[in-house]
N, CA, C and O atoms as a Tinker XYZ file with bonds, in Angstrom:
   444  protein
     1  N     60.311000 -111.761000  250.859000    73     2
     2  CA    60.239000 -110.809000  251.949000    64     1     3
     3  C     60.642000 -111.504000  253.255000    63     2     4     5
     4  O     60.452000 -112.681000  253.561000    81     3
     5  N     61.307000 -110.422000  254.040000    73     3     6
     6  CA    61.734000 -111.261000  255.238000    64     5     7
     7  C     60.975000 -110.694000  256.280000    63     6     8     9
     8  O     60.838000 -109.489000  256.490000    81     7
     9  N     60.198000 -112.181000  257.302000    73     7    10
    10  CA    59.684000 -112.066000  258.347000    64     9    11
    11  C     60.004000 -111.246000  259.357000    63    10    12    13
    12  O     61.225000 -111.167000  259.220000    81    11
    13  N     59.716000 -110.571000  260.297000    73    11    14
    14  CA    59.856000 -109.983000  261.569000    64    13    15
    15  C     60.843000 -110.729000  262.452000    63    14    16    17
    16  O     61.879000 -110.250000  262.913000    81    15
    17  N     60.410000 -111.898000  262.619000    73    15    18
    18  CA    61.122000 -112.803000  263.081000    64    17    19
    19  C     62.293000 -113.165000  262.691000    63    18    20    21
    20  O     63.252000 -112.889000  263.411000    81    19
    21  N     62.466000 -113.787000  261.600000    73    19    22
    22  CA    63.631000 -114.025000  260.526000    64    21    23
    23  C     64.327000 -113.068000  260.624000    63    22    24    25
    24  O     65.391000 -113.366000  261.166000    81    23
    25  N     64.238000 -111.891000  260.321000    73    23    26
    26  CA    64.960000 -110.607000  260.633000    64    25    27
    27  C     65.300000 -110.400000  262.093000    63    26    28    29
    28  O     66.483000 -110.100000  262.255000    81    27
    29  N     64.500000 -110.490000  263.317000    73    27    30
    30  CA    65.167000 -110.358000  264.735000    64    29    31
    31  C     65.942000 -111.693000  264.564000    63    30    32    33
    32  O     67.132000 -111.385000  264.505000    81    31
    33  N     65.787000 -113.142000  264.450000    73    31    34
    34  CA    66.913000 -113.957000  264.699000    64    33    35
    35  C     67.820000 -113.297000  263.740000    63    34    36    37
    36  O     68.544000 -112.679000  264.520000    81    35
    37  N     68.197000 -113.060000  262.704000    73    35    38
    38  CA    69.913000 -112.553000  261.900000    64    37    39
    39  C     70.475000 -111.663000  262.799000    63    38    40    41
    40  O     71.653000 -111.658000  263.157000    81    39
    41  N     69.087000 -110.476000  263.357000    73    39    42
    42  CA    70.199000 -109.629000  263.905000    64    41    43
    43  C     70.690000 -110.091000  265.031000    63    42    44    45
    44  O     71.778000 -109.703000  265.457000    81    43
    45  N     69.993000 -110.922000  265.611000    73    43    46
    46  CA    70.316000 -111.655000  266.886000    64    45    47
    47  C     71.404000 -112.971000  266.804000    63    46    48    49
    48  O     71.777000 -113.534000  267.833000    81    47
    49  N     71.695000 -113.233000  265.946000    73    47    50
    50  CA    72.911000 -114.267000  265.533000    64    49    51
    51  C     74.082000 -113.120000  265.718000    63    50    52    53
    52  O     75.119000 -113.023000  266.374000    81    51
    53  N     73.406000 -112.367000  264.853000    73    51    54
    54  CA    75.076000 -111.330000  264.289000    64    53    55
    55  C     75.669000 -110.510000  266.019000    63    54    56    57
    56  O     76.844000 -110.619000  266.369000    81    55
    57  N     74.652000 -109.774000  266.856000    73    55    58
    58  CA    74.951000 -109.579000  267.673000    64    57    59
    59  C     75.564000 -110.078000  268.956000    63    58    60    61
    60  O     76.231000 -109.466000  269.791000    81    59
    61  N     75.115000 -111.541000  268.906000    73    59    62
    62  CA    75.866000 -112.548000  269.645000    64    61    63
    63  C     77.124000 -113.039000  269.328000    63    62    64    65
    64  O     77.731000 -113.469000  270.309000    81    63
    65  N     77.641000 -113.101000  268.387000    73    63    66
    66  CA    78.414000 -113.399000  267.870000    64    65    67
    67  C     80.448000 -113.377000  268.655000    63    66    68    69
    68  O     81.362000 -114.198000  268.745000    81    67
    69  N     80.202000 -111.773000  269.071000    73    67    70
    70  CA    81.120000 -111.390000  269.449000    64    69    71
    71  C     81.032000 -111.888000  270.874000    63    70    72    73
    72  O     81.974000 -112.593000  271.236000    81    71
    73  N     80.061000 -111.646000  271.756000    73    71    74
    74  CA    79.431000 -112.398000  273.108000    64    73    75
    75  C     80.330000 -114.074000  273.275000    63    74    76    77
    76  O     81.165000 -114.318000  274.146000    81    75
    77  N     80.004000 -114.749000  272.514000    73    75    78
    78  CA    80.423000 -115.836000  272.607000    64    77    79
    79  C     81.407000 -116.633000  272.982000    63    78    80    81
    80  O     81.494000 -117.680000  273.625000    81    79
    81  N     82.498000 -115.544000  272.165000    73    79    82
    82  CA    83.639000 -115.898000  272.090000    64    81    83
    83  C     84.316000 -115.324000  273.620000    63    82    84    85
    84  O     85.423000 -115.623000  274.069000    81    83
    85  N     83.422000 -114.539000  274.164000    73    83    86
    86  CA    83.701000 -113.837000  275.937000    64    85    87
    87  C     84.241000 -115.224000  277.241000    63    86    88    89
    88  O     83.727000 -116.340000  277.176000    81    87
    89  N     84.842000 -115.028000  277.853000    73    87    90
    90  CA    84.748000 -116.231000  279.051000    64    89    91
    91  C     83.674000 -115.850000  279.529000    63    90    92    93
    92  O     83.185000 -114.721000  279.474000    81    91
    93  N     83.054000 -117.280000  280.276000    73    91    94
    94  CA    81.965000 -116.995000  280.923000    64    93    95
    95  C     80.578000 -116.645000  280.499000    63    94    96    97
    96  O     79.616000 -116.193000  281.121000    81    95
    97  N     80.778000 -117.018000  279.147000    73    95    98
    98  CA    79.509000 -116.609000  278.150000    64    97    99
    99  C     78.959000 -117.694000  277.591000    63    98   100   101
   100  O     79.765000 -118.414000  277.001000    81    99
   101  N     77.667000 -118.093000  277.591000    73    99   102
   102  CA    77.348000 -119.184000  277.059000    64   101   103
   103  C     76.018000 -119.282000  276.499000    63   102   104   105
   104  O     75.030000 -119.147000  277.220000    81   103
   105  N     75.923000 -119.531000  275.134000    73   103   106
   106  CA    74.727000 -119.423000  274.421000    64   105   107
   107  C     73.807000 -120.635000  273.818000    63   106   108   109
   108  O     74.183000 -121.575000  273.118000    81   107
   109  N     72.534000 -120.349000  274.277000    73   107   110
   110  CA    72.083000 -121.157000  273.866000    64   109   111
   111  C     70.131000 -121.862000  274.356000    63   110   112   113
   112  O     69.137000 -121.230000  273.997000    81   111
   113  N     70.069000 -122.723000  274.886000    73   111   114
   114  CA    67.492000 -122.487000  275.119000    64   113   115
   115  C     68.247000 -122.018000  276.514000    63   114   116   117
   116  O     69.333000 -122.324000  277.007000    81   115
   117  N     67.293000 -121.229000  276.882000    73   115   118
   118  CA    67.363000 -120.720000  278.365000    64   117   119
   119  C     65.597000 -120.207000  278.147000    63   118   120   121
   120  O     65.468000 -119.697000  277.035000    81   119
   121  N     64.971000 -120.221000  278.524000    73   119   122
   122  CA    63.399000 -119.906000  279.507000    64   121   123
   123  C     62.689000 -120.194000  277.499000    63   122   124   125
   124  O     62.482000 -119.179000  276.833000    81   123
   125  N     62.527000 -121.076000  277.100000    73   123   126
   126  CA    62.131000 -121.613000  275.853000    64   125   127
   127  C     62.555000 -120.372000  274.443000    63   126   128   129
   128  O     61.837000 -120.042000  273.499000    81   127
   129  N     63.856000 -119.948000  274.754000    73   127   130
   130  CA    64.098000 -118.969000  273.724000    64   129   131
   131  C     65.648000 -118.898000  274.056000    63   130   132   133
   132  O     66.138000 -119.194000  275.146000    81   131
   133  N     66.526000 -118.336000  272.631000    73   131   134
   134  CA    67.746000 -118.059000  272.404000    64   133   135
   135  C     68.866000 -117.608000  273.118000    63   134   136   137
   136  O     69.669000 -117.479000  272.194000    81   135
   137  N     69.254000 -117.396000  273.778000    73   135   138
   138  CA    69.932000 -116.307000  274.617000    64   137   139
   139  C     71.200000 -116.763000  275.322000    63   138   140   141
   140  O     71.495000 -117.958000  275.356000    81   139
   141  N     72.124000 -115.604000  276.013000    73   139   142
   142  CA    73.190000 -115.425000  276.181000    64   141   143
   143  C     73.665000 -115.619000  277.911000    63   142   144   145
   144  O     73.175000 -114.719000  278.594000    81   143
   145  N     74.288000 -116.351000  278.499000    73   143   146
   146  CA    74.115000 -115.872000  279.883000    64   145   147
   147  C     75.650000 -115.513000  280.059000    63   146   148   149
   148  O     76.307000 -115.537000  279.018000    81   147
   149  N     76.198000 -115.240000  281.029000    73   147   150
   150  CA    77.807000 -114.851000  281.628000    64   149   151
   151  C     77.707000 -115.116000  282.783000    63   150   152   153
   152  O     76.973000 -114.359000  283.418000    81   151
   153  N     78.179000 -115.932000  283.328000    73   151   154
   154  CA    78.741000 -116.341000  284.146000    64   153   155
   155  C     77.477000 -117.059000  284.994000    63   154   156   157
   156  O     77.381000 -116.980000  286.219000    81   155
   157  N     76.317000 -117.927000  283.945000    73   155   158
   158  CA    75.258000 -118.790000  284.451000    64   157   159
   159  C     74.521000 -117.650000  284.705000    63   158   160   161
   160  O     73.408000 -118.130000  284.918000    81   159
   161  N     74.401000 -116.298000  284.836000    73   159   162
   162  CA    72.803000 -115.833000  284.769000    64   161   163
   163  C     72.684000 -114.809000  283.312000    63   162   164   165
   164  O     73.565000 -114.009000  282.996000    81   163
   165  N     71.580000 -115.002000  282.635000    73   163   166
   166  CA    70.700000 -114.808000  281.709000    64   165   167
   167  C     70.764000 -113.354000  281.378000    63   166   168   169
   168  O     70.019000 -112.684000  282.093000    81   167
   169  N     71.696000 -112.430000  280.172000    73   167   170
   170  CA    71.560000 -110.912000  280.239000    64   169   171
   171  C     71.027000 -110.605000  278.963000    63   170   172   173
   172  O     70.545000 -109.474000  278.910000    81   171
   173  N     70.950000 -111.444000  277.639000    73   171   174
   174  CA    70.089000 -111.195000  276.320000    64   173   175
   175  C     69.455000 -112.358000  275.827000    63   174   176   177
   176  O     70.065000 -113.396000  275.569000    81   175
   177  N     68.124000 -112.183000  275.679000    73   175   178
   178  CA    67.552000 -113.203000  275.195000    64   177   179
   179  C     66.520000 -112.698000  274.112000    63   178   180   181
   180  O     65.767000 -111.768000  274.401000    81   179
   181  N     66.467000 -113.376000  272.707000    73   179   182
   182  CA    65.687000 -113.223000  271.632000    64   181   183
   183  C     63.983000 -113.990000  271.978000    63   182   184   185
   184  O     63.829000 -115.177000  271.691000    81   183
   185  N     63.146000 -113.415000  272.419000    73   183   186
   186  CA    61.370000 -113.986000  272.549000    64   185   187
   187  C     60.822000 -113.344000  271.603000    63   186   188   189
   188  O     60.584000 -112.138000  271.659000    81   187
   189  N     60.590000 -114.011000  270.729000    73   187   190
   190  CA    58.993000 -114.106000  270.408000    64   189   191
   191  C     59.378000 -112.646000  268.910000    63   190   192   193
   192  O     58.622000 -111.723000  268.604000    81   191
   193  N     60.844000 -112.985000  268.261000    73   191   194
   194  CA    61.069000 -112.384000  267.274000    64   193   195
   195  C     61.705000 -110.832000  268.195000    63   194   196   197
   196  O     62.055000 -109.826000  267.577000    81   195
   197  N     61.737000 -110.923000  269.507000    73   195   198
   198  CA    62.250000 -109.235000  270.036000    64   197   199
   199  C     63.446000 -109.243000  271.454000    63   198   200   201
   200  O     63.381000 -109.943000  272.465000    81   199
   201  N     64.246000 -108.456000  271.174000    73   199   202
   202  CA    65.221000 -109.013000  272.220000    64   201   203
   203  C     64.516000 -108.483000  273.442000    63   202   204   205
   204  O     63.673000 -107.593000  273.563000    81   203
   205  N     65.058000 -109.225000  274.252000    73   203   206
   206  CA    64.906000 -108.559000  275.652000    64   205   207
   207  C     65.957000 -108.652000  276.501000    63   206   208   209
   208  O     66.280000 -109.836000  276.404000    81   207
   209  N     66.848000 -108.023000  277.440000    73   207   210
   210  CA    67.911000 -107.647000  277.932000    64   209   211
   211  C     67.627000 -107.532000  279.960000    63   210   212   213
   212  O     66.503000 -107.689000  280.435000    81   211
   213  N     68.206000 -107.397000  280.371000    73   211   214
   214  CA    68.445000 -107.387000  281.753000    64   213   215
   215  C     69.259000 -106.012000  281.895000    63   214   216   217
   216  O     70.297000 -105.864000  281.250000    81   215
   217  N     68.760000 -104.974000  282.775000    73   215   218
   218  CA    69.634000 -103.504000  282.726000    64   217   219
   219  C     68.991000 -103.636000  284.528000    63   218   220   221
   220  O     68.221000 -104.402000  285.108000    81   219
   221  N     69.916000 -102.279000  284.968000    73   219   222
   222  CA    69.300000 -102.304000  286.575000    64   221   223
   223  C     67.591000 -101.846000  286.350000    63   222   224   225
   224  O     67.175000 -101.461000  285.257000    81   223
   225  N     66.873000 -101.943000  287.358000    73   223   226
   226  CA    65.439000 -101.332000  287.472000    64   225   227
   227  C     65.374000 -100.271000  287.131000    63   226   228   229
   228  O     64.439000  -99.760000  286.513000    81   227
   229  N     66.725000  -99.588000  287.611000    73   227   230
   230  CA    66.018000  -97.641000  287.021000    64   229   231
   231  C     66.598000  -97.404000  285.946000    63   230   232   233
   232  O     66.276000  -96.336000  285.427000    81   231
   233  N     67.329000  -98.002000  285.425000    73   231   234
   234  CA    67.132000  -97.966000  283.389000    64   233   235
   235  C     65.831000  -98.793000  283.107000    63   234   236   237
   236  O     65.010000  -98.099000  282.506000    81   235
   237  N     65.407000 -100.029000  283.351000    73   235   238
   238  CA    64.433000 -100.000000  282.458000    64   237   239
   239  C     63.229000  -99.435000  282.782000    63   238   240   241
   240  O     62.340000  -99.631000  281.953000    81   239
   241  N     62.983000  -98.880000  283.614000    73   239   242
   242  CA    61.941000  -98.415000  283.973000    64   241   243
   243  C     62.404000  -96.408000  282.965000    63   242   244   245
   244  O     61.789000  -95.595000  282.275000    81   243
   245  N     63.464000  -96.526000  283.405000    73   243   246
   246  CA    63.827000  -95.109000  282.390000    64   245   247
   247  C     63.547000  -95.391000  281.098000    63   246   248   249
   248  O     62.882000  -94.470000  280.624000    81   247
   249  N     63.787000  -96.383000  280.198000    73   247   250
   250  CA    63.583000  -97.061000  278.441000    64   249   251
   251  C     61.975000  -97.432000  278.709000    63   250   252   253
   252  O     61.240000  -97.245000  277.739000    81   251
   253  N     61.592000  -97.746000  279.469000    73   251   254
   254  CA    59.888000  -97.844000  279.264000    64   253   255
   255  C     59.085000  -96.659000  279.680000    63   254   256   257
   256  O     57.872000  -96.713000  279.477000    81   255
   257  N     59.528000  -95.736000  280.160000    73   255   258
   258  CA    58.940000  -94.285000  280.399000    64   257   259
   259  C     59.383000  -93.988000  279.249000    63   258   260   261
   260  O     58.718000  -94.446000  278.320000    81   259
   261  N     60.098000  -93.502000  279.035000    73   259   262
   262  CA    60.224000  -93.307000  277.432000    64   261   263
   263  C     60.238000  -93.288000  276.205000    63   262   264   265
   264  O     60.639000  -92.459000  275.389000    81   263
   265  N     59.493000  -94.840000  276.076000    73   263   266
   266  CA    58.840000  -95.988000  274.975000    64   265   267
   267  C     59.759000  -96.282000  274.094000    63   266   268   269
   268  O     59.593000  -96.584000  272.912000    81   267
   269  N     61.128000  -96.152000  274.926000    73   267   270
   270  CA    62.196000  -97.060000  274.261000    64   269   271
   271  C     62.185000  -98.549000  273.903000    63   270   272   273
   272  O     62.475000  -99.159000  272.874000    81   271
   273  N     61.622000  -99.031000  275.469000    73   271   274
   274  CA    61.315000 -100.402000  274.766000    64   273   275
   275  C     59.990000 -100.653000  275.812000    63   274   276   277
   276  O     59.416000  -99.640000  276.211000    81   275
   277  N     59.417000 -102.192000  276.334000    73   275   278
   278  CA    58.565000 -102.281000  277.181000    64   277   279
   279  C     58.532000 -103.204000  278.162000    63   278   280   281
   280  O     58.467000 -104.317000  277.640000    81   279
   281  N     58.545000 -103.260000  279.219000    73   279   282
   282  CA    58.431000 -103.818000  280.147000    64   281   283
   283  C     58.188000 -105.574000  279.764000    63   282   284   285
   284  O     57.429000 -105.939000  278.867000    81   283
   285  N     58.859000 -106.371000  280.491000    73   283   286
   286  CA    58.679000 -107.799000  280.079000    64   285   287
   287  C     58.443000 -108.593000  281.016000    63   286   288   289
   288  O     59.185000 -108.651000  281.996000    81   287
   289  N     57.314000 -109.384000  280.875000    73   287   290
   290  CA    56.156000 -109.926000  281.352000    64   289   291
   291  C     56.365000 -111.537000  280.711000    63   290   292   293
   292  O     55.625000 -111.930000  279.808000    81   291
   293  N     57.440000 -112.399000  281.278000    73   291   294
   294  CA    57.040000 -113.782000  280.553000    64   293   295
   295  C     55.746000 -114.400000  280.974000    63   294   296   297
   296  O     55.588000 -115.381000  280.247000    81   295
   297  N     54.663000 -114.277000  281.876000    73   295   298
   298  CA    53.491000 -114.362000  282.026000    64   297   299
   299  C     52.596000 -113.449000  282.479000    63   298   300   301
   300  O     52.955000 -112.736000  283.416000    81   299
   301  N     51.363000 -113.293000  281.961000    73   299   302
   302  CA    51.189000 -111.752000  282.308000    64   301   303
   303  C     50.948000 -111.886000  283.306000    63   302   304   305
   304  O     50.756000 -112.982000  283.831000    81   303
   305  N     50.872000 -110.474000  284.024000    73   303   306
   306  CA    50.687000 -110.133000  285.209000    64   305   307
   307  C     52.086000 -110.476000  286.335000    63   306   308   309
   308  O     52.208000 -110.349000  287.554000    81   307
   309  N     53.064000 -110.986000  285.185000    73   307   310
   310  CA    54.524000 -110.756000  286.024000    64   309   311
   311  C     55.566000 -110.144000  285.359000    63   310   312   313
   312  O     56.423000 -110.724000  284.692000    81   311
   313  N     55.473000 -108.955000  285.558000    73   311   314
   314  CA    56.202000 -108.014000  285.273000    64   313   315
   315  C     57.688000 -108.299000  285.721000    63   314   316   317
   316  O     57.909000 -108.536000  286.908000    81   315
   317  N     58.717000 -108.282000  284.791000    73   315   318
   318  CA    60.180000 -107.854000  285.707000    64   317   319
   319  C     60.867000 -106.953000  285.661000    63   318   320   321
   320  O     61.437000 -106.624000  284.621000    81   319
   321  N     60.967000 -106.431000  286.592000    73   319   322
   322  CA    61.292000 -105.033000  286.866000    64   321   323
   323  C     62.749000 -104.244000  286.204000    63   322   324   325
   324  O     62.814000 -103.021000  286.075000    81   323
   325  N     63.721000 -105.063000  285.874000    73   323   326
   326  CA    65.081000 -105.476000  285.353000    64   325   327
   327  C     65.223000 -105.574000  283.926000    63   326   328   329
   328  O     66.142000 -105.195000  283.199000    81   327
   329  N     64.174000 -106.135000  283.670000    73   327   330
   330  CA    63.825000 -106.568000  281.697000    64   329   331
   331  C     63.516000 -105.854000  281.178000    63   330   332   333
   332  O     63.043000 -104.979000  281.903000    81   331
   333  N     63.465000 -105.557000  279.871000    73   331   334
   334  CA    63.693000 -104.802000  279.127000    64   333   335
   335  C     63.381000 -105.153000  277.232000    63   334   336   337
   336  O     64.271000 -104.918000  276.415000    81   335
   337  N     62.299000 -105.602000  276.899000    73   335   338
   338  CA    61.736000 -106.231000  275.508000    64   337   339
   339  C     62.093000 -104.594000  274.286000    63   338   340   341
   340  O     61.730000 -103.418000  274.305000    81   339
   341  N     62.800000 -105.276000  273.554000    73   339   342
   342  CA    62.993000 -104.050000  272.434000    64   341   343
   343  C     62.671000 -104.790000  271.256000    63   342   344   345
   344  O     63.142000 -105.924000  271.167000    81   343
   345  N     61.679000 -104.182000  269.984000    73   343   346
   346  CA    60.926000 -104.418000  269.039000    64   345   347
   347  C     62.424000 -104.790000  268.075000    63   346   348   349
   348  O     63.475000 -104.365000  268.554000    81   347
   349  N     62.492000 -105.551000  266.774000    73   347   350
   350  CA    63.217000 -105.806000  265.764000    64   349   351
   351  C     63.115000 -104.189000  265.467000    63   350   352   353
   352  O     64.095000 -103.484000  265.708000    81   351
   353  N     61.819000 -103.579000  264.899000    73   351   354
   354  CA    61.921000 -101.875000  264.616000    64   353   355
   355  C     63.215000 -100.688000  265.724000    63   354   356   357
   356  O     63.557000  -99.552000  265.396000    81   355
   357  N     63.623000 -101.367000  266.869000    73   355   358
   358  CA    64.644000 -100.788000  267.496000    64   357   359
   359  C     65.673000 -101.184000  267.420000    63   358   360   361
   360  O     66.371000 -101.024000  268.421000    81   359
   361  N     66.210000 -101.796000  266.384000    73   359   362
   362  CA    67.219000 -102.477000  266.248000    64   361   363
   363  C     68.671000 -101.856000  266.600000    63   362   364   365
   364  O     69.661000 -102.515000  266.918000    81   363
   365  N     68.598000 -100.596000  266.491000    73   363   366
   366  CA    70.018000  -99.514000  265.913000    64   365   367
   367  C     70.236000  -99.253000  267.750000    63   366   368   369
   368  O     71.250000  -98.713000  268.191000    81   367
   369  N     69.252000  -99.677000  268.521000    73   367   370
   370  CA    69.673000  -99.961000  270.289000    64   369   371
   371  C     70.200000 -100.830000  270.741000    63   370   372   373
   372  O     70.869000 -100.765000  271.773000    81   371
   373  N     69.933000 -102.275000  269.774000    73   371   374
   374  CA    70.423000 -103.313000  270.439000    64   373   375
   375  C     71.415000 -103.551000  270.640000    63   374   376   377
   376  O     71.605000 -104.042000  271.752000    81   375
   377  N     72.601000 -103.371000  269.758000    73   375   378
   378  CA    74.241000 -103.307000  270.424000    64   377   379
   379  C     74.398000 -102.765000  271.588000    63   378   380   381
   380  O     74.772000 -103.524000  272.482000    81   379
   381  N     74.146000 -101.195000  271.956000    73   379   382
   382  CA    74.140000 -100.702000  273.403000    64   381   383
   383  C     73.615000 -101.076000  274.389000    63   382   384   385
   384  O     74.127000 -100.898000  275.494000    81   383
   385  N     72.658000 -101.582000  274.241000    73   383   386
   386  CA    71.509000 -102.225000  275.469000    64   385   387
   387  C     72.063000 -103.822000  275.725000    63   386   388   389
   388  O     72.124000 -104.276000  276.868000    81   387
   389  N     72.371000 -104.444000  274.792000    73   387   390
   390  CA    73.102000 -105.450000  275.015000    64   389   391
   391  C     74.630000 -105.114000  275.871000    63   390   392   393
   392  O     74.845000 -105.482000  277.026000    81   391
   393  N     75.143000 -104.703000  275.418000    73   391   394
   394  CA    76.531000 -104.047000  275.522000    64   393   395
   395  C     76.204000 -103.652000  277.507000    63   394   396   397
   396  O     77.024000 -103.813000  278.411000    81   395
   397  N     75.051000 -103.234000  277.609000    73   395   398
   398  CA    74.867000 -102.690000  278.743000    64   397   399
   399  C     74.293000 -104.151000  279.699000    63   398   400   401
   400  O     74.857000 -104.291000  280.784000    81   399
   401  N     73.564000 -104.863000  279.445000    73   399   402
   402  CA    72.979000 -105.779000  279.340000    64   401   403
   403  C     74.480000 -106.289000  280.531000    63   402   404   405
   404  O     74.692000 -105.982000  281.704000    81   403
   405  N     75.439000 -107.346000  279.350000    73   403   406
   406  CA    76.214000 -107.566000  279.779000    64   405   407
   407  C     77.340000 -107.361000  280.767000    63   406   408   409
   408  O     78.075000 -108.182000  281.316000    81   407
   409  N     77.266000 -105.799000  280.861000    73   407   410
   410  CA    77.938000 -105.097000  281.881000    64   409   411
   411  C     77.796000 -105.813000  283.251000    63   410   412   413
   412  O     78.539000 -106.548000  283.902000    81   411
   413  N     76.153000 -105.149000  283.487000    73   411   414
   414  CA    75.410000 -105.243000  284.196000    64   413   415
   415  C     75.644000 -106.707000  285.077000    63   414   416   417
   416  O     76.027000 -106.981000  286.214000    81   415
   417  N     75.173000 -107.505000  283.838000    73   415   418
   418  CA    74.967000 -108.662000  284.681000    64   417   419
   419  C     76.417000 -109.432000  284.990000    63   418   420   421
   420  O     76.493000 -110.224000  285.929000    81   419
   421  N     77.826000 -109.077000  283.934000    73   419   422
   422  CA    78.680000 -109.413000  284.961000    64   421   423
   423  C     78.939000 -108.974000  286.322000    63   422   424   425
   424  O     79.097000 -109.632000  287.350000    81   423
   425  N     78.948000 -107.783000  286.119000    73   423   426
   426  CA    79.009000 -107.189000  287.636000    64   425   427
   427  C     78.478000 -107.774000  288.740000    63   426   428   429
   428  O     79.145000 -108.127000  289.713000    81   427
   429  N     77.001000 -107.922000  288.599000    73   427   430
   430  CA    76.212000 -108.442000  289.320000    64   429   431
   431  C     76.410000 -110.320000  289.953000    63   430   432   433
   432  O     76.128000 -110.907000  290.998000    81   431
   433  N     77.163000 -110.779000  288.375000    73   431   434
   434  CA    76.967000 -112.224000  288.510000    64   433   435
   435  C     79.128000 -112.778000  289.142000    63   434   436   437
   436  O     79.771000 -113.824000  289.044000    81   435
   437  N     79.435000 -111.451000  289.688000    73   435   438
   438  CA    80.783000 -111.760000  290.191000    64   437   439
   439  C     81.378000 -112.296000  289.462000    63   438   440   441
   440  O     81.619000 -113.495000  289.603000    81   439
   441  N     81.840000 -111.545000  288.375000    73   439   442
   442  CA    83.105000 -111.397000  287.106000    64   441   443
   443  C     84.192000 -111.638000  287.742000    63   442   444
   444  O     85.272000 -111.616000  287.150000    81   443
């Protein structure tokens, strides 16, 4: 049987995959976990077996009103307003949210 975990890292290999090969993309420990940055800032990262993504504030605050995914807190009581934690069980989001993810933060990180 495959772990929770084991299962978010495959899908999280497979989804990076294409990322990689991007300019300006570079994978690899960023905040003690897996993840992707473009152009040196941080837009998908695999914690704790669940991705979590970078979208503007009023998407994720739109995906956590909606219990798309939940608000991400690398210590509690610090919420970031931007982040965006989606369960391995949401998997069939993570291409888009990534996909969006990346948008985002090129834009932001002057593509």
């Amino acid at each position: 049987m495959v772990s929770g975990n084991d299962r978010a890292e495959r899908l999280f290999e497979e989804l990076t995959e294409d990322y990689r090969q991007r300019p300006g993309v570079v994978f690899g420990r960023m905040m003690s976990s897996d993840g992707l940055r473009v152009n040196g800032k941080i837009f998908a990262m695999l914690v704790r077996g669940r991705l979590v993504v970078k979208v503007p504030a009023e998407r994720a605050a739109d995906l956590i009103d909606r219990g798309a995914g939940q608000a991400f807190e690398p210590r509690p009581g610090r919420r970031m307003r931007e982040w965006v934690v989606l369960d391995v069980s949401d998997d069939t989001i993570w291409p888009d949210l990534t996909a969006e993810a990346f948008d985002y933060v090129s834009t932001i990180s002057g593509r």
